[in-house]
C-alpha positions as CSV (number, residue, x, y, z in Angstrom):
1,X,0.0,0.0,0.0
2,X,1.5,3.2,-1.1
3,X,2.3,5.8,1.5
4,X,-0.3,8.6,0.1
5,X,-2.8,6.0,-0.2
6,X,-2.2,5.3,3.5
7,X,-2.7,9.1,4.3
8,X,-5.6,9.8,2.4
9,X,-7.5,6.5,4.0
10,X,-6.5,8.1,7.6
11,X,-8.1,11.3,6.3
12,X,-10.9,9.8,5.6
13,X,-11.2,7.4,8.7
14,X,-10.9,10.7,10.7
15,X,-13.6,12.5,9.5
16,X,-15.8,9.3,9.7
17,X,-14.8,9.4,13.3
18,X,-15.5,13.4,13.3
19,X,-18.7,13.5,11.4
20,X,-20.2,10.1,13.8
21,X,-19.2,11.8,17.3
22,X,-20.3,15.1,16.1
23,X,-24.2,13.2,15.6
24,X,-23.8,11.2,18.5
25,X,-23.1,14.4,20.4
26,X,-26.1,16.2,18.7
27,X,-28.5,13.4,19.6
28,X,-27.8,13.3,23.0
29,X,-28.3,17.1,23.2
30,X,-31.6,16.3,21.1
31,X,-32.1,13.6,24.4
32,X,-31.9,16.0,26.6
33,X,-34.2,18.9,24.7
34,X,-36.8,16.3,24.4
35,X,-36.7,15.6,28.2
36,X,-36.6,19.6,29.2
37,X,-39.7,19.7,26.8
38,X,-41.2,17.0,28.9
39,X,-40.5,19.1,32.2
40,X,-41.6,22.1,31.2
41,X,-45.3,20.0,30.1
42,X,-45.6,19.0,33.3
43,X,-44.9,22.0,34.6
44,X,-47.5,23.9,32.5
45,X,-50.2,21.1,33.2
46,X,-49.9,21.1,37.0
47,X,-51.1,24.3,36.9
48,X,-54.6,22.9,35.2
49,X,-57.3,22.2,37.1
50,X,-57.8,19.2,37.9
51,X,-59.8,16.5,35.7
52,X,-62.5,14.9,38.2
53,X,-64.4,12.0,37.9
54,X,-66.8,13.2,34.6
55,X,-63.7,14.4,32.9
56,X,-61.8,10.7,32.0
57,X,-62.6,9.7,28.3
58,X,-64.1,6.1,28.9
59,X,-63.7,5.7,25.1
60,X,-60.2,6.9,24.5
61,X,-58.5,5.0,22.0
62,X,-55.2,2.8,22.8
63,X,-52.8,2.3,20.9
64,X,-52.0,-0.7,18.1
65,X,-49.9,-2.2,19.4
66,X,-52.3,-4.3,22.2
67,X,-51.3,-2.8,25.4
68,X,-54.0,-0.9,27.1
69,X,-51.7,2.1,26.5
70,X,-53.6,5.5,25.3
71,X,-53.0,6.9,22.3
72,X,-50.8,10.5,22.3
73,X,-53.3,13.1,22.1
74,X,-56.2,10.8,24.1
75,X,-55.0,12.2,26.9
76,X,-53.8,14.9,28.6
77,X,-50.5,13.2,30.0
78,X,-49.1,14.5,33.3
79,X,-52.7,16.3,34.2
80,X,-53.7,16.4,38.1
81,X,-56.8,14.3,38.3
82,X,-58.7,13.1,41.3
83,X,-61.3,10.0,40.9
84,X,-63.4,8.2,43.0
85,X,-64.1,4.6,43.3
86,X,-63.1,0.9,45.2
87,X,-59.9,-0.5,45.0
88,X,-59.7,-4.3,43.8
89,X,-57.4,-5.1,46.1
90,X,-57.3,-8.8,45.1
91,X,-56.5,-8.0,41.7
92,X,-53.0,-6.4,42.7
93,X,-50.0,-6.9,40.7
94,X,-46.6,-6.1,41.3
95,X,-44.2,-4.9,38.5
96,X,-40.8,-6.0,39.2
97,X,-36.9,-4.4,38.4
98,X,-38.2,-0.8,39.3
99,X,-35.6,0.4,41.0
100,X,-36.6,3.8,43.0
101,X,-33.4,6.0,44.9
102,X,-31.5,3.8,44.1
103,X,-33.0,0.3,45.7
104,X,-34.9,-2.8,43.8
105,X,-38.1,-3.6,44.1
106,X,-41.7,-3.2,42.8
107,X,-44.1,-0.8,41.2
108,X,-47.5,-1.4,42.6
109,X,-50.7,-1.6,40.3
110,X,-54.4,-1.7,41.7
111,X,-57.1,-1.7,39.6
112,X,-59.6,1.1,40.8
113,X,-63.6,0.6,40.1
114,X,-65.1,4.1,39.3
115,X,-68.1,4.9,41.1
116,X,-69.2,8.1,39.9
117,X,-68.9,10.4,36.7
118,X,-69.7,8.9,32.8
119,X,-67.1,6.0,33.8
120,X,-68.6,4.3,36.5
121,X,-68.5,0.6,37.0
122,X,-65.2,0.7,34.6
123,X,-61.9,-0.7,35.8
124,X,-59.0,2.0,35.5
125,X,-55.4,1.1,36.3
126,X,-53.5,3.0,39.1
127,X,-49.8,2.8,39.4
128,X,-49.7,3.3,43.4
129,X,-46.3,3.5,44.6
130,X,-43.1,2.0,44.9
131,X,-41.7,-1.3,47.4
132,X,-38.5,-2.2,48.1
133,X,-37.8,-6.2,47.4
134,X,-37.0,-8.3,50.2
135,X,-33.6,-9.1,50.0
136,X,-33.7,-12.5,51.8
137,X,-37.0,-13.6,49.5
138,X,-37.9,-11.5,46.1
139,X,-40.6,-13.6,45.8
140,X,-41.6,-12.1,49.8
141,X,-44.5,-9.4,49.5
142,X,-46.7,-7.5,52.7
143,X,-49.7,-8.2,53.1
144,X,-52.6,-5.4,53.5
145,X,-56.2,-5.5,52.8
146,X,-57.5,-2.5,51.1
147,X,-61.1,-0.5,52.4
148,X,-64.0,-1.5,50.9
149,X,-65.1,2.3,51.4
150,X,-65.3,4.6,48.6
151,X,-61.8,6.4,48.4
152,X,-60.5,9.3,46.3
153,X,-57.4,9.1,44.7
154,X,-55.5,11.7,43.8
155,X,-52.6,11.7,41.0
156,X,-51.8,12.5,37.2
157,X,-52.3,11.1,33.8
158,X,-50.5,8.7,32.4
159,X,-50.4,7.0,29.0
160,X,-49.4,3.6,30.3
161,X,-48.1,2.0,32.8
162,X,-44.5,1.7,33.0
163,X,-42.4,-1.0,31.4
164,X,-39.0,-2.6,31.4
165,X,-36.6,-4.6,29.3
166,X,-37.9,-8.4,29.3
167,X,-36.8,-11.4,27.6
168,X,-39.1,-13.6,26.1
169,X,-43.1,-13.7,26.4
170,X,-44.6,-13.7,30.3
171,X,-47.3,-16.7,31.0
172,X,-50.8,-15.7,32.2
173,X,-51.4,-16.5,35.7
174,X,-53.1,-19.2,36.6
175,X,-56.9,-18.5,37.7
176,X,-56.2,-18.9,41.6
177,X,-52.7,-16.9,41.9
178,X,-52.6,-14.1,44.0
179,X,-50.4,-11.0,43.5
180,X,-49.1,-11.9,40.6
181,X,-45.2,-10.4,40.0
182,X,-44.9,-9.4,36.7
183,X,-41.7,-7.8,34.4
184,X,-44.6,-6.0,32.1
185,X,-48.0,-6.4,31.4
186,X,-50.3,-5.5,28.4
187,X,-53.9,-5.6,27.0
188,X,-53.8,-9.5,27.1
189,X,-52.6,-9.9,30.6
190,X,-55.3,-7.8,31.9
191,X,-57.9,-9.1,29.8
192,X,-57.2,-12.6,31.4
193,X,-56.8,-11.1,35.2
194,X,-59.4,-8.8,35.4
195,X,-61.7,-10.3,33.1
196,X,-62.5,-7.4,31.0
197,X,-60.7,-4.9,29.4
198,X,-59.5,-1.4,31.5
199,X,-59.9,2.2,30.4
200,X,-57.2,2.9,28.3
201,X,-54.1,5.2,30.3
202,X,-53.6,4.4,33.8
203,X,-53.1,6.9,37.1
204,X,-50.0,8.0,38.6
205,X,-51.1,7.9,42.3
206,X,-49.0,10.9,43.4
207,X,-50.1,11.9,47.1
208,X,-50.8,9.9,50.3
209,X,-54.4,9.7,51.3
210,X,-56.2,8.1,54.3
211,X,-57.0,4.9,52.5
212,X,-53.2,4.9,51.9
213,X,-52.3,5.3,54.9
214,X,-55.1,2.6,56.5
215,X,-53.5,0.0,54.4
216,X,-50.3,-0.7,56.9
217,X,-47.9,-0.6,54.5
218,X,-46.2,2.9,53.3
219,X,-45.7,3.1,49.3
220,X,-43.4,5.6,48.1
221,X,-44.5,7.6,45.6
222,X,-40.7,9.4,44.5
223,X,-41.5,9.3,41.2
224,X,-38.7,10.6,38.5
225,X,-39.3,13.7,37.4
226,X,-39.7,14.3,33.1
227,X,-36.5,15.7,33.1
228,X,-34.5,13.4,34.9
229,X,-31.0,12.3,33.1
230,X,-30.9,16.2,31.2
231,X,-27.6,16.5,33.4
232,X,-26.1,13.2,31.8
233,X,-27.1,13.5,28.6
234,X,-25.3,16.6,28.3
235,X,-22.5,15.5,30.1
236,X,-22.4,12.4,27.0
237,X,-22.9,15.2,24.5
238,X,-20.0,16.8,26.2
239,X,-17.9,14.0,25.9
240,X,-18.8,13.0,22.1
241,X,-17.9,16.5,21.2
242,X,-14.0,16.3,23.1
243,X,-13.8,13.2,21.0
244,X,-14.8,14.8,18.1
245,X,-12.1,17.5,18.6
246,X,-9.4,14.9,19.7
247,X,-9.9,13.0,16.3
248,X,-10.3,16.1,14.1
249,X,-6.9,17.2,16.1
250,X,-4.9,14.3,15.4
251,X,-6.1,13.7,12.3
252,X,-4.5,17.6,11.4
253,X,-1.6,16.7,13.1
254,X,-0.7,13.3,11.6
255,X,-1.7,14.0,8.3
256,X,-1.0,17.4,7.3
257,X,0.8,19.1,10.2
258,X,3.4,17.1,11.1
259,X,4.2,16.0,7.2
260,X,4.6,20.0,6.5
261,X,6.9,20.5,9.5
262,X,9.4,17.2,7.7
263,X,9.0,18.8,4.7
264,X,9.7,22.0,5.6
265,X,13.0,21.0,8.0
266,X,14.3,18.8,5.3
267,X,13.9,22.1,3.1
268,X,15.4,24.3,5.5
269,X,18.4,21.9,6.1
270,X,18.7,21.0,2.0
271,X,19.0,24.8,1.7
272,X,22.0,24.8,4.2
273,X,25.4,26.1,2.5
């Protein structure tokens, strides 16, 4: 291989390795936008009024892809809401790998009965709060019984529940399992374990009430904020672009700086008397 055929490939490797650090850098500051963005929604929608019990769509639509997620637009995401209804305490499942301040354990769903506005009698789910796993037995859940009085829940809108990475396809539960642990769940699972199909969306349950607190066992409710990881996306932007300038700076010095400086001394000493 020929020495400026060498050059020129090392030319070109280095601004492959500019022009891919520079996007990489850009699309972790697009990350980061996108999450701000999000913030700032939230922001602007706690300062709604609340949506109350005749406010929930009962007939928004989810979305395609068979979860008993709503579709964008269907509904106001991150809105305050208070409802009314009867937990089904029974019904209870507990999403696993959520990790909350730092520790494992469980995202707590309860479907809630509605028992006032257009969508009473329909099942909504409500994302409650957050245990930590035993660490002798992760199969090891409390125990609580839920009121059978009316309560009022109060939290914000969400789209769906949320999910995490899972291999393979999860098998129903069998009719007479009890608090089910699940990795996700979707318009199938629920269909089977409720025996009907939820309102589409769920509800962030975002303060503690007096039913919460009559249940025995405390659920924290530090949910992340929109914008959370802003901070280390930039910082990975950050990074991207120094690598970006280190490969755009050696490539300049190995291939045409330090070749003009042998040129030019070999010059300079050929010119010598």
């Amino acid at each position: 291989m020929s020495t400026p055929r060498s050059r020129w490939l090392a030319v070109v490797a280095g601004l492959l390795t500019v022009a891919a650090t520079l996007a990489l850098g850009g699309w972790q500051l697009g990350r980061a936008a996108e999450k701000q963005a999000a913030a700032a929604l939230i922001a602007q929608r706690a300062r709604q009024q609340a949506w109350g019990d005749a406010d929930w769509p009962c007939a928004a639509p989810g979305l395609p892809s068979g979860t008993v997620a709503a579709a964008p637009g269907a509904l106001p995401e991150h809105r305050p809401v208070r409802l009314h209804g009867h937990w089904l305490g029974e019904r209870t499942v507990f999403l696993d790998n959520r990790p909350m301040d730092g520790a494992p354990g469980f995202d707590v769903v309860t479907p809630l009965r509605l028992s006032r506005g257009p969508c009473a009698g329909r099942l909504l789910l409500v994302q409650r709060g957050w245990l930590p796993r035993d660490a002798a037995d992760r199969q090891r859940l409390p125990r609580w019984r839920d009121t059978a009085d009316e309560v009022s829940v109060p939290g914000r809108v969400l789209l769906q529940l949320s999910r995490t990475y899972a291999l393979g396809q999860e098998a129903l539960p069998s009719p007479g399992q009890l608090r089910p642990i699940r990795q996700n769940t979707d318009a199938a699972f629920w269909q089977h374990w409720l025996g009907q199909a939820p309102l589409a969306g769920a509800l962030l349950q975002t303060d503690d009430d007096a039913a919460a607190a009559a249940m025995g066992v405390r659920l924290r409710r530090h949910w992340a904020a929109a914008d959370s990881g802003v901070g280390k996306h930039q910082a990975y932007a950050a990074q991207w672009f120094a690598m970006s300038a280190v490969a755009a700076g050696l490539t300049l010095w190995f291939q045409f700086i330090r070749p003009w400086l042998r040129r030019s001394g070999q010059a300079a000493h050929a010119a010598r008397p």
